[in-house]
C-alpha positions in Angstrom: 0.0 0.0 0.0 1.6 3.3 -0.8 1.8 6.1 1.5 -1.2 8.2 1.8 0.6 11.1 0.6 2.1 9.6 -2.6 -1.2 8.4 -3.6 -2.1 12.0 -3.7 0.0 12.7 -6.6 0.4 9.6 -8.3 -2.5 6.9 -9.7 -2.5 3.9 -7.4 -2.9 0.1 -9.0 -2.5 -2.8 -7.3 -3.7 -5.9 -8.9 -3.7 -9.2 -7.7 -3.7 -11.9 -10.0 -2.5 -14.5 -7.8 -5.0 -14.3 -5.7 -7.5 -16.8 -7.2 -10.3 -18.0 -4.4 -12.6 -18.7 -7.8 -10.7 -21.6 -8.6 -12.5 -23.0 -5.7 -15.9 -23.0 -8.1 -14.4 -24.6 -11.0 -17.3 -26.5 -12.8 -16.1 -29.2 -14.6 -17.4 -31.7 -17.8 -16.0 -34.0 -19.8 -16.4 -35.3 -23.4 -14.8 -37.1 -26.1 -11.2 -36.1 -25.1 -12.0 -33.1 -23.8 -12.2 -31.8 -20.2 -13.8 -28.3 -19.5 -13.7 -26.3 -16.3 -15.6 -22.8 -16.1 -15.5 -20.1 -13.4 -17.2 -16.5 -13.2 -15.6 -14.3 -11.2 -17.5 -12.0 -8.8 -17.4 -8.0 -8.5 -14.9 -8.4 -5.5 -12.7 -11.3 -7.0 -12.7 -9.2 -10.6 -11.0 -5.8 -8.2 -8.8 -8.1 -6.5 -8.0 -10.1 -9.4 -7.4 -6.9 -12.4 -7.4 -3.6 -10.2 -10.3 -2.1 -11.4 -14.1 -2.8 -11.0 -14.7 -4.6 -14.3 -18.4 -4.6 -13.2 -19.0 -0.8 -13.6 -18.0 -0.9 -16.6 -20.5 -3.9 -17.4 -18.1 -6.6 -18.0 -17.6 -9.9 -16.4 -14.3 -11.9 -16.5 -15.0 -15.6 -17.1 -12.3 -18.4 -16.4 -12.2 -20.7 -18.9 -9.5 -24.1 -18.6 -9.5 -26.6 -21.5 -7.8 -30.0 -21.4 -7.4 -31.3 -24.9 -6.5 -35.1 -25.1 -8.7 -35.5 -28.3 -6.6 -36.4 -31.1 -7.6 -33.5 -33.5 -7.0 -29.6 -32.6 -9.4 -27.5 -30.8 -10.9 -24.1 -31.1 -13.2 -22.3 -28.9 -15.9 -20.6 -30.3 -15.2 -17.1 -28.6 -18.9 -15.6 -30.2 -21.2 -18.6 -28.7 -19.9 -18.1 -25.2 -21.2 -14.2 -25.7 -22.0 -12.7 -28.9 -20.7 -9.2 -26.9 -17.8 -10.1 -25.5 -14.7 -8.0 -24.9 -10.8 -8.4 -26.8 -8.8 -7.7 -23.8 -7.0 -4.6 -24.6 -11.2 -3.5 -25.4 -11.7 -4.2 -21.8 -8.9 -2.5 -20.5 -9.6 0.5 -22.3 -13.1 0.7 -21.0 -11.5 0.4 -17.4 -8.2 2.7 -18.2 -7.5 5.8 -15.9 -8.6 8.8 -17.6 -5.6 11.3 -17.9 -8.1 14.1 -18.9 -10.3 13.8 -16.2 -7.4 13.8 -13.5 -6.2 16.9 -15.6 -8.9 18.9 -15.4 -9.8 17.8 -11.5 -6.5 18.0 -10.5 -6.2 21.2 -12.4 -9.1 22.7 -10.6 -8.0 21.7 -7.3 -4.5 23.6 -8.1 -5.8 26.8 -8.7 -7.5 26.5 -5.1 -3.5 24.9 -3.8 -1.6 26.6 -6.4 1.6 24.7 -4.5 0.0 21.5 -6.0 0.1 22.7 -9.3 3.7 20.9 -9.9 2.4 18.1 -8.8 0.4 17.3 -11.9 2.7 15.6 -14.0 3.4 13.3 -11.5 -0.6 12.7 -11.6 -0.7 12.4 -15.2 2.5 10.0 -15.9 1.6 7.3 -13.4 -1.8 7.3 -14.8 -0.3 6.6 -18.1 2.0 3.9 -17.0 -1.0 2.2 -15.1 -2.7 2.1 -18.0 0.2 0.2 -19.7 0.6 -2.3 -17.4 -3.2 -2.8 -16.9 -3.3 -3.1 -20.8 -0.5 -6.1 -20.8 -1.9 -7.8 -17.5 -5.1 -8.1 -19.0 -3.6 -9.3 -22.6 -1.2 -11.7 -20.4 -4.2 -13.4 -18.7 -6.7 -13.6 -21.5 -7.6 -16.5 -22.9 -5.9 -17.0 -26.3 -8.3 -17.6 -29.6 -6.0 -19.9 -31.8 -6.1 -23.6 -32.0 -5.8 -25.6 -28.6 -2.9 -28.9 -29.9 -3.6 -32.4 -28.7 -2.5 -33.4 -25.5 -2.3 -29.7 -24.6 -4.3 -27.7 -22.0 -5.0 -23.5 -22.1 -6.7 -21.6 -19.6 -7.6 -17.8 -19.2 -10.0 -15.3 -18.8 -12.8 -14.7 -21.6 -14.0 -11.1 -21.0 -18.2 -10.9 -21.6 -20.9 -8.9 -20.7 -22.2 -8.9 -17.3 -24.8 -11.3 -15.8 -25.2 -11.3 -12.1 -27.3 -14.7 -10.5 -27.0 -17.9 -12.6 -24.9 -17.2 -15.8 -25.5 -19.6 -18.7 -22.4 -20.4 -20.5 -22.5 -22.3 -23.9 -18.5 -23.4 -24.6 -18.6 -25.1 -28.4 -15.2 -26.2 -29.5 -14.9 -26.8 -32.9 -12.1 -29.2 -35.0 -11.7 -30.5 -38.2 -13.9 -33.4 -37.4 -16.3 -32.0 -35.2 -18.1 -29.4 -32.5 -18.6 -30.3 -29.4 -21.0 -28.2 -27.0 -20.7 -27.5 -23.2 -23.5 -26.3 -21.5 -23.0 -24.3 -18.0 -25.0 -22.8 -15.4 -22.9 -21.2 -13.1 -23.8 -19.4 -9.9 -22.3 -15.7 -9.2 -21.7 -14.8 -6.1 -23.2 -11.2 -5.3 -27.3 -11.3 -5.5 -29.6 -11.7 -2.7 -31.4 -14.7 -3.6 -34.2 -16.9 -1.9 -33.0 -20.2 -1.3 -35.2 -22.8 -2.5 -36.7 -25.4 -0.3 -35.3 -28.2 0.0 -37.6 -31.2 -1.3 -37.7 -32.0 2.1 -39.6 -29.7 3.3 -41.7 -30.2 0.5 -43.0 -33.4 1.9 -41.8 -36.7 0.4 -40.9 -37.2 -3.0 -43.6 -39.1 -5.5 -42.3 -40.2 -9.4 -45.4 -40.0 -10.9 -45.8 -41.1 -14.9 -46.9 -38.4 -17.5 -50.3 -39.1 -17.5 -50.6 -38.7 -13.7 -49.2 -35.7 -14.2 -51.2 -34.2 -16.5 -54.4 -34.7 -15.1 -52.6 -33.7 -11.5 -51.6 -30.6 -13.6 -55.7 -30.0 -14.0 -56.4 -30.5 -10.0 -54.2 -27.9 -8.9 -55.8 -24.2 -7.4 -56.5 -22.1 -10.3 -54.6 -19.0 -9.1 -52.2 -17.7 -6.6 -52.7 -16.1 -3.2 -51.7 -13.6 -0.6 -50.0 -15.0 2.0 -53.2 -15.8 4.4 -54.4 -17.4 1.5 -57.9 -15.7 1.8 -57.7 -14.0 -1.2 -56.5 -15.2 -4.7 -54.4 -13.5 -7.0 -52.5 -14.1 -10.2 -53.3 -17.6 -11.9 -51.4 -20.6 -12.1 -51.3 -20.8 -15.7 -47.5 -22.5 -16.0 -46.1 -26.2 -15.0 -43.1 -27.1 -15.8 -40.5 -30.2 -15.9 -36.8 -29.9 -15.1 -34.3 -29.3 -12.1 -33.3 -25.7 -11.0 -30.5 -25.4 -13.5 -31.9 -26.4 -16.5 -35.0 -24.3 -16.1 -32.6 -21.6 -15.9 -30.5 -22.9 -18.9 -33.7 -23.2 -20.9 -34.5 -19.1 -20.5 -31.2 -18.6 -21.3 -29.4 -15.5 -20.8 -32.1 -13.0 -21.5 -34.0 -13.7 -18.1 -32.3 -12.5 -14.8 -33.0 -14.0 -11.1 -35.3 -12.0 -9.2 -33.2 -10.5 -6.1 -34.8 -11.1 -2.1 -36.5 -8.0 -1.0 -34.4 -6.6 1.7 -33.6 -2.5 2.4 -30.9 -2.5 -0.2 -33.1 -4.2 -3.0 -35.6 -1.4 -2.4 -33.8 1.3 -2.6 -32.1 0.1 -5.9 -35.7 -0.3 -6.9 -36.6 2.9 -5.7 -33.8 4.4 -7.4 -35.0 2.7 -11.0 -38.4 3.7 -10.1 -37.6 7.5 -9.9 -35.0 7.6 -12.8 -37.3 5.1 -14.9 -34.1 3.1 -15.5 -33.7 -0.8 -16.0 -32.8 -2.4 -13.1 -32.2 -6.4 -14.5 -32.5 -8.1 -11.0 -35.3 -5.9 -9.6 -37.5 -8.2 -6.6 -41.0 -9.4 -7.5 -43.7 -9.0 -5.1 -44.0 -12.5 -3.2 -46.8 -14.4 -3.9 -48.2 -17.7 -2.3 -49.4 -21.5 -3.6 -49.9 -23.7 -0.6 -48.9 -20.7 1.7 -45.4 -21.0 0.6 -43.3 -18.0 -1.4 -42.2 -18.9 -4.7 -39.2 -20.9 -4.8 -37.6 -19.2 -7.9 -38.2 -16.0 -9.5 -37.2 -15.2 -13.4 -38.0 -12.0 -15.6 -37.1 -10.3 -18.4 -36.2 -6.6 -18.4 -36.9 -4.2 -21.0 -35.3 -0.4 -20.8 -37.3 0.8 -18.1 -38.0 -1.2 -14.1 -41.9 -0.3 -14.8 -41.9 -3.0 -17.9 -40.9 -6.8 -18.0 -42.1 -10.1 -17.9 -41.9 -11.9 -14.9 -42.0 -15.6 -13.9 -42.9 -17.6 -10.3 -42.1 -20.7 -9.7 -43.0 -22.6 -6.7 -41.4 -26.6 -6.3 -43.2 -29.5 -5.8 -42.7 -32.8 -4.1 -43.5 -34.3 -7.5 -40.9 -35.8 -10.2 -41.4 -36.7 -13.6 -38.2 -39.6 -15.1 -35.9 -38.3 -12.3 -36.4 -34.5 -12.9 -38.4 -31.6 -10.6 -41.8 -30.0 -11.1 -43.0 -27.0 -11.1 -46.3 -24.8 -10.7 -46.1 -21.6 -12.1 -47.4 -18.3 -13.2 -45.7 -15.4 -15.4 -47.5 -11.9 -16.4 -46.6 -9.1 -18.1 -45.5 -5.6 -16.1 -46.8 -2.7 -18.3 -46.7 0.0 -16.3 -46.8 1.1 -13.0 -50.1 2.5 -10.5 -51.0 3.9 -7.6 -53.0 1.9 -5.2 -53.7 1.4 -1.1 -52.5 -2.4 -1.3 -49.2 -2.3 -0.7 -46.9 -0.6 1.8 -45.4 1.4 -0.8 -48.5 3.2 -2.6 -47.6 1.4 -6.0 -47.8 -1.7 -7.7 -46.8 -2.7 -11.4 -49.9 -2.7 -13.5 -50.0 -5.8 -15.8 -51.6 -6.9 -19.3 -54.5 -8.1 -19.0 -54.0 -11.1 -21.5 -52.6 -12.6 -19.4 -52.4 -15.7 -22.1 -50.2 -13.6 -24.2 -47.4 -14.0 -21.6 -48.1 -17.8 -21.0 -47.7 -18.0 -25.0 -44.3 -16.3 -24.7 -42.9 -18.4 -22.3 -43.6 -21.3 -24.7 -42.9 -19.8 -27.9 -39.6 -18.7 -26.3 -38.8 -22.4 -25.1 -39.9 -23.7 -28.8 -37.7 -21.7 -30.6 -34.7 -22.0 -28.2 -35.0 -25.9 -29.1 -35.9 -26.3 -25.1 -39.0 -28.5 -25.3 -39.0 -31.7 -25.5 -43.4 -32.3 -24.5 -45.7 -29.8 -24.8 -49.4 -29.9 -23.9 -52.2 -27.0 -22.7 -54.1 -28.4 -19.7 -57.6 -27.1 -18.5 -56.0 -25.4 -14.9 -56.7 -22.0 -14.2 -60.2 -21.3 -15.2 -61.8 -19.3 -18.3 -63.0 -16.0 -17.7 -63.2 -13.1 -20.5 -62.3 -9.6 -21.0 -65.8 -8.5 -20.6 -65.9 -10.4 -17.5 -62.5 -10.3 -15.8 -61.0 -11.7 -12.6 -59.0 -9.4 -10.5 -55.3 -10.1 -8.8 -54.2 -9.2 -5.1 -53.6 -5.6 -6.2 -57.3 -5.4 -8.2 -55.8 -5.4 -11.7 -58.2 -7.0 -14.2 -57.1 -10.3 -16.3 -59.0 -12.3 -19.1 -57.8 -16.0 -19.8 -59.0 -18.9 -22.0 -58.1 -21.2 -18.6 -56.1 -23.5 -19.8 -52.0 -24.2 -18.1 -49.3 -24.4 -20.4 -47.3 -28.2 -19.5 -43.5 -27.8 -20.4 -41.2 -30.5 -20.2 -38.2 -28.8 -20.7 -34.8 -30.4 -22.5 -31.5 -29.7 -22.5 -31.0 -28.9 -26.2 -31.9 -29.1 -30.0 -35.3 -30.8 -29.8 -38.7 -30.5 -31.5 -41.2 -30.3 -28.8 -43.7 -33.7 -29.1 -46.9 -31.8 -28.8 -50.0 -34.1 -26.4 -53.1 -33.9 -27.2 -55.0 -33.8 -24.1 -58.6 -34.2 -23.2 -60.0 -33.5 -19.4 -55.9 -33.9 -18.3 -55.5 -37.0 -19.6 -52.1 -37.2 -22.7 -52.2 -38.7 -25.8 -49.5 -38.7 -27.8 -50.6 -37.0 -30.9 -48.2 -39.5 -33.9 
């Protein structure tokens, strides 16, 4: 650490890259020859790590280590991983020290101390030569683009944008002979996150077979509630198939976790409220099936906090072939209202078609190759725009009534669409 009074009149930076608690996170696969490990590093490690906060300037250091015992050479596909992502010197020139903005402040502050005055060049030399070396530590530890030999390993850091939550990370290697695809779901440490119940709380664990399921799917409560339970509110028009990480992997990268409600949440969504800014991981309002708080909350942010799409998902102690179920319901945020309901005076106002949203939740899945069985169950109850229920907060939604069943897959697939009557599947041929 220098001096207190030599920081004054030079530009301190002091990264660490030795210091590598991330490492500890590795995620590893394997296939054909080829072992994988993937780590994202968080806001803290990415300061301790390259000496600036990478995260202000919206980019996220991810470390990538490839073991190549294949026979053939390797390539990794750089745009798959993030179509956005940053060349190194790119982002160390985003995080650079700015010479003319010391100048001018430093300048400023001299005519008040005019003894400082000489002390500028000082200011403005060691910003430069941190620059220089934050320029080659970044090119040193990057990970390099060119062909990974046989019986070789590489590992460094692939600079993308930033995700906070679960980041999905798609590595695809590509050879002569072949492409090979990794598919990751890796936790970052900095949200404030529910934790979701473990299935023991849930009660004990049931495999039930497809048709079960479906007509179980039909004899659920139509909507949710508040958390007496007196009241209902949004409805349950969602159920879907798949553990915690590939529900997450099937959104993709375009849906952000929900952040817990705590002070600091709110004021960041205070903040976004008042600016009418984005804010990607702003807390739902909890909602209730069973008198339990969803388990998992997903959306998807447009420009502004007042507008996005947003999913609940509560677990249940069923399983379908090994893998979780869900309930679910997702709307659509439109704008934002005043009302006596909640503590805060406002609440999101949502579309009313409430089917429209259901719809984009499944055309997204389709087209992401993410399905591998779909089928729309009778669940929630019809009621029509002329007619409409009202949520927790007395907004007004229309809906045909019927749940949209997603059994979700990791990859590729054409959904096998069942042709259901009263809950019970047949496969349509």
């Amino acid at each position: 650490m220098r001096p207190r009074p030599l920081r004054w009149v030079t530009t301190s930076y002091h990264p660490d890259p030795q210091h590598r608690p991330f490492l500890k996170r590795l995620e590893r696969q394997h296939a054909e020859g080829l072992s994988v490990s993937v780590a994202v590093l968080s806001d803290r490690e990415s300061v301790n790590f390259f000496g600036v906060r990478l995260a202000r300037r919206g980019v996220q250091p991810v470390w990538i280590e490839i073991d190549n015992q294949s026979s053939v050479g390797q390539r990794l596909d750089f745009y798959t991983v993030d179509p956005r992502y940053y060349t190194a010197l790119e982002a160390a020139s985003l995080n650079h020290f700015s010479v003319g903005k010391r100048f001018l402040s430093f300048g400023i502050l001299g005519w008040l101390f005019l003894f400082l005055l000489p002390l500028l060049p000082s200011k403005i030399i060691s910003a430069r030569r941190a620059n220089r070396r934050m320029s080659a530590l970044f090119k040193e530890h990057a990970f390099r683009g060119s062909v990974i030999p046989p019986g070789t390993k590489r590992a460094g850091v692939l600079f993308t944008s930033l995700d906070e939550g679960l980041k999905t990370i798609v590595l695809r290697l590509v050879s002569d002979h072949d492409v090979v695809r990794f598919n990751f779901s890796i936790e970052v440490p900095g949200l404030v996150l529910r934790p979701i119940e473990k299935p023991d709380g849930l009660g004990d664990q049931r495999e039930v077979s497809l048709e079960a399921l479906l007509r179980w799917s039909t004899e659920q409560p139509r909507c949710t509630t508040g958390k007496r339970g007196g009241r209902e509110g949004d409805p349950l028009n969602l159920v879907v198939v798949g553990s915690r990480d590939l529900v997450r992997q099937a959104f993709g990268a375009r849906w952000d976790d929900a952040e817990a409600i705590n002070w600091a949440t709110s004021l960041k969504t205070a903040k976004a409220f008042l600016l009418d800014s984005t804010y990607r991981y702003s807390p739902v309002s909890p909602l209730y099936v069973d008198g339990r708080i969803q388990d998992l909350a997903l959306q998807r942010a447009r420009a502004s906090i007042n507008e996005r799409v947003h999913l609940r998902l509560w677990r249940t102690s069923l399983n379908l072939q090994g893998n979780a179920v869900w309930i679910g319901q997702v709307s659509r945020d439109i704008g934002v209202r005043f009302t006596w309901k909640t503590w805060n005076l406002t609440t999101h106002r949502i579309d009313p078609d409430v089917d429209e949203s259901r719809n984009y939740v499944v055309d997204a899945l389709t087209d992401g190759g993410r399905l591998s069985k779909l089928a729309f169950v009778p669940g929630c109850g019809s009621t029509g725009a002329e007619n409409p229920r009202r949520n927790l907060t007395g907004d007004p939604y229309f809906t045909d009534g019927n749940r949209a069943f997603l059994m979700l897959c990791d990859s590729g697939g054409e959904a096998e669409i069942l042709n259901c009557k009263d809950g019970l599947g047949h496969t349509a041929s």
